[in-house]
C-alpha positions in Angstrom: 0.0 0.0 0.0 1.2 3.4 -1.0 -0.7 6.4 -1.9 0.2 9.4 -1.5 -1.7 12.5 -2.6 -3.1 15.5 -1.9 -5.5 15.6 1.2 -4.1 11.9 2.2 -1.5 9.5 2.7 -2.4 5.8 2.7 1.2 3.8 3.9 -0.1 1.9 6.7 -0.7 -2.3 6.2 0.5 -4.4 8.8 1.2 -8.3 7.6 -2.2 -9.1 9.3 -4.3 -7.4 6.9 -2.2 -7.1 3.5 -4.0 -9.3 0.9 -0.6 -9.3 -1.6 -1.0 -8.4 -5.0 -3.8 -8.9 -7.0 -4.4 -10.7 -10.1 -4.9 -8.0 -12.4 -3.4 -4.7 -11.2 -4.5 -2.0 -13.7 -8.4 -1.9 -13.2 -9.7 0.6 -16.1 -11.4 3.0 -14.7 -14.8 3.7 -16.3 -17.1 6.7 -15.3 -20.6 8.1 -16.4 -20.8 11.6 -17.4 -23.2 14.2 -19.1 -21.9 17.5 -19.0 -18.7 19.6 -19.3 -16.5 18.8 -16.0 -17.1 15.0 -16.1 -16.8 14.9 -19.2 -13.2 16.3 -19.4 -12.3 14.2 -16.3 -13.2 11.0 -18.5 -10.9 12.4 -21.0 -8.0 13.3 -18.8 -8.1 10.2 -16.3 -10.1 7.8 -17.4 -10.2 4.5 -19.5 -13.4 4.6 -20.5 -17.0 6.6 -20.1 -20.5 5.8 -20.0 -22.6 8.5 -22.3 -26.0 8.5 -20.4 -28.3 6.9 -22.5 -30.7 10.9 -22.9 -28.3 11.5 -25.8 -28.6 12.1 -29.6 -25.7 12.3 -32.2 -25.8 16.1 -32.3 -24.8 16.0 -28.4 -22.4 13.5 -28.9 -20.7 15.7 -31.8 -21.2 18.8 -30.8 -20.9 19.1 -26.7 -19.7 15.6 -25.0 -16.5 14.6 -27.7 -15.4 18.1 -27.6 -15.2 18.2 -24.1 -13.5 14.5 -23.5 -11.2 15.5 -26.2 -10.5 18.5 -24.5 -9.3 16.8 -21.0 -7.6 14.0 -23.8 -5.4 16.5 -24.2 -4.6 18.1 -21.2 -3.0 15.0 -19.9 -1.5 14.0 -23.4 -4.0 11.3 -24.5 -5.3 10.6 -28.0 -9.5 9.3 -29.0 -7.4 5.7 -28.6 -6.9 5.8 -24.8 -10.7 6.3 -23.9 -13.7 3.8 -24.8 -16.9 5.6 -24.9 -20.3 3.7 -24.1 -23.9 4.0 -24.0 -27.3 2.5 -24.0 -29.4 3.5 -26.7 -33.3 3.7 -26.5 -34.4 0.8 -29.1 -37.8 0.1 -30.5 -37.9 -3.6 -31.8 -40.5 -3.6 -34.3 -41.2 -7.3 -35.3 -44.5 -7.8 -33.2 -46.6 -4.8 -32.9 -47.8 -5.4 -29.4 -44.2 -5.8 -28.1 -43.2 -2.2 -30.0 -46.0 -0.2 -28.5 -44.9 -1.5 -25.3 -41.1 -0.5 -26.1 -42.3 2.8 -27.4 -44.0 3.6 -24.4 -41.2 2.8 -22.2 -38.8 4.7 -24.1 -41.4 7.6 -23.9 -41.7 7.4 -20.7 -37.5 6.9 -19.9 -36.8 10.0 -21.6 -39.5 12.2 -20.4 -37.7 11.6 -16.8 -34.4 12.0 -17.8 -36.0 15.4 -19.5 -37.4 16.5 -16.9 -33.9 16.6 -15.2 -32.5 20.2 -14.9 -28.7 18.6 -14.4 -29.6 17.3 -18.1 -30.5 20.2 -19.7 -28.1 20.7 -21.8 -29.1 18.3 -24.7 -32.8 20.4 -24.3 -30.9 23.2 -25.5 -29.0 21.8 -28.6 -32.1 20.5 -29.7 -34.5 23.7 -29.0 -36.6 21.9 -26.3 -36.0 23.8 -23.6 -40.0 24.4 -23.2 -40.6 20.9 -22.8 -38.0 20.3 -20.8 -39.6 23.1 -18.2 -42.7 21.5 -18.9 -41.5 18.3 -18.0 -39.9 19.0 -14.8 -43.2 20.9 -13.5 -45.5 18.1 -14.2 -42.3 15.9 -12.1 -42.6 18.5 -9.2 -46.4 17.9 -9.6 -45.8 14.3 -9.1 -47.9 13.6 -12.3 -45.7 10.8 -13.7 -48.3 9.5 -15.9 -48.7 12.9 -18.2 -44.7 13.1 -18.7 -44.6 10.5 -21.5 -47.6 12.8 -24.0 -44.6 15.3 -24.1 -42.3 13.2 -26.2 -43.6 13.5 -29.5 -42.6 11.9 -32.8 -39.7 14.3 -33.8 -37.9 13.8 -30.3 -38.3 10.1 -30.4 -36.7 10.0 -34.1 -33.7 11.9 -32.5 -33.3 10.1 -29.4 -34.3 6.4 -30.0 -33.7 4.0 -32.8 -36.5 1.7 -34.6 -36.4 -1.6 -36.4 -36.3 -5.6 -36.5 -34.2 -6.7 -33.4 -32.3 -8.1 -37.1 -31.9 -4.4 -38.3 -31.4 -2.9 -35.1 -27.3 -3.4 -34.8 -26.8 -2.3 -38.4 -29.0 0.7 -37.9 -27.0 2.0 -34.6 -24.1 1.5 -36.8 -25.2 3.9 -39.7 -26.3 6.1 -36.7 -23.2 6.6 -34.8 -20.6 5.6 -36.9 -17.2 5.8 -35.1 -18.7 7.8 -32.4 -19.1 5.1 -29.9 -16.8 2.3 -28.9 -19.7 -0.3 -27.2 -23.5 0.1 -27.4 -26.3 -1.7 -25.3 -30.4 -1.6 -25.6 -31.9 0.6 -23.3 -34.3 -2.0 -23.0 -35.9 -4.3 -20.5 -34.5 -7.6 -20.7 -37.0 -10.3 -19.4 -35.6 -14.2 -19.2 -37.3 -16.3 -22.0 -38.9 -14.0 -23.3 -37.9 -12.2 -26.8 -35.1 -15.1 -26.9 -35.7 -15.3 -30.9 -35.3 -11.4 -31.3 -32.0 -10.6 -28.6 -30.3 -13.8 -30.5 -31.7 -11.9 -34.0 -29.5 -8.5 -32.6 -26.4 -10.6 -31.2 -26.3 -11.8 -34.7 -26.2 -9.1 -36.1 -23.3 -7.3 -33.9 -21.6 -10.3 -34.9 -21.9 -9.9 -38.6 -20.7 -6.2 -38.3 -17.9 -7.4 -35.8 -16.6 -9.9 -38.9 -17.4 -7.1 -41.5 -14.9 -4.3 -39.8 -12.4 -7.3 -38.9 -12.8 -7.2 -35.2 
């Protein structure tokens, strides 16, 4: 044990309670960030970040790479030194029951994280910002079940993707491109069920995996 920073200074192990080494020694460090200061703390520090999953591509371009790129190089780091991951809202269209049910979810997901005034900022790249104060009044209301009416058509385009569990990894690829390292459905994932459709999307990350010779 030996750590010594700032505010502290951790020397002390007596035989007793020192575990020796561990197996792997360099745990990447992985932290979730949305707007400016942990976002360039990702980019100075850290191995990798989790992109909340209230995101679009504009926000991703335009606000959260910027900034990661910006603490990239305050400490000397290149795009190569930092993984960036998300979850993204999916829609799996092949039974129409099972998409209205995903579609209100995701409704419903984003119109909380809306509501949110720490996550304003993407409100304000996309000109939302009067739903977004709309949202968080009906929160401070407590009427939950309104929220989800708010999201209309034009915000669910931006912030969710749609398909065939089969299309859906080839249509996050066309989406993001090289802006994202690792993806996951913002999705609820019950045992048994769907087992035909999350195989159909495995799959398919495959395919593009053996396409880009990964």
């Amino acid at each position: 044990l030996d750590f010594v920073g700032e505010y502290f200074k951790l020397q002390l192990m007596t035989p007793f309670f020192n575990p020796g080494p561990i197996e792997h020694p360099h745990i990447p460090i992985y932290i979730a960030a949305v707007n400016m200061g942990m976002l360039r703390l990702a980019g100075e520090l850290c191995e990798g970040v989790h992109i909340h999953a209230l995101h679009s591509v504009k926000y991703l371009q335009e606000f959260a790479l910027p900034h990661i790129e910006a603490g990239l190089q305050k400490n000397g780091r290149s795009r190569a030194d930092i993984s960036l991951n998300t979850a993204v809202f999916a829609i799996p269209t092949d039974d129409p029951d099972y998409a209205k049910f995903a579609e209100n979810h995701v409704k419903q997901q984003i119109s909380f994280y809306l509501s949110t005034p720490a996550y304003r900022v993407l409100a304000e790249l996309h000109g939302w910002e009067e739903t977004a104060v709309q949202l968080s009044t009906l929160a401070r209301d407590g009427k939950w079940v309104q929220m989800p009416s708010l999201i209309n058509d034009n915000i669910l385009d931006v912030m969710a993707v749609r398909g065939t569990w089969a299309e859906l990894p080839k249509i996050i690829h066309q989406k993001y491109g090289p802006l994202l390292d690792r993806v996951s459905y913002y999705l609820p994932f019950i045992p048994g069920e769907n087992q035909a459709g999350w195989q159909a999307s495995i799959q398919g990350f495959a395919s593009l995996r053996v396409a880009s010779g990964e």
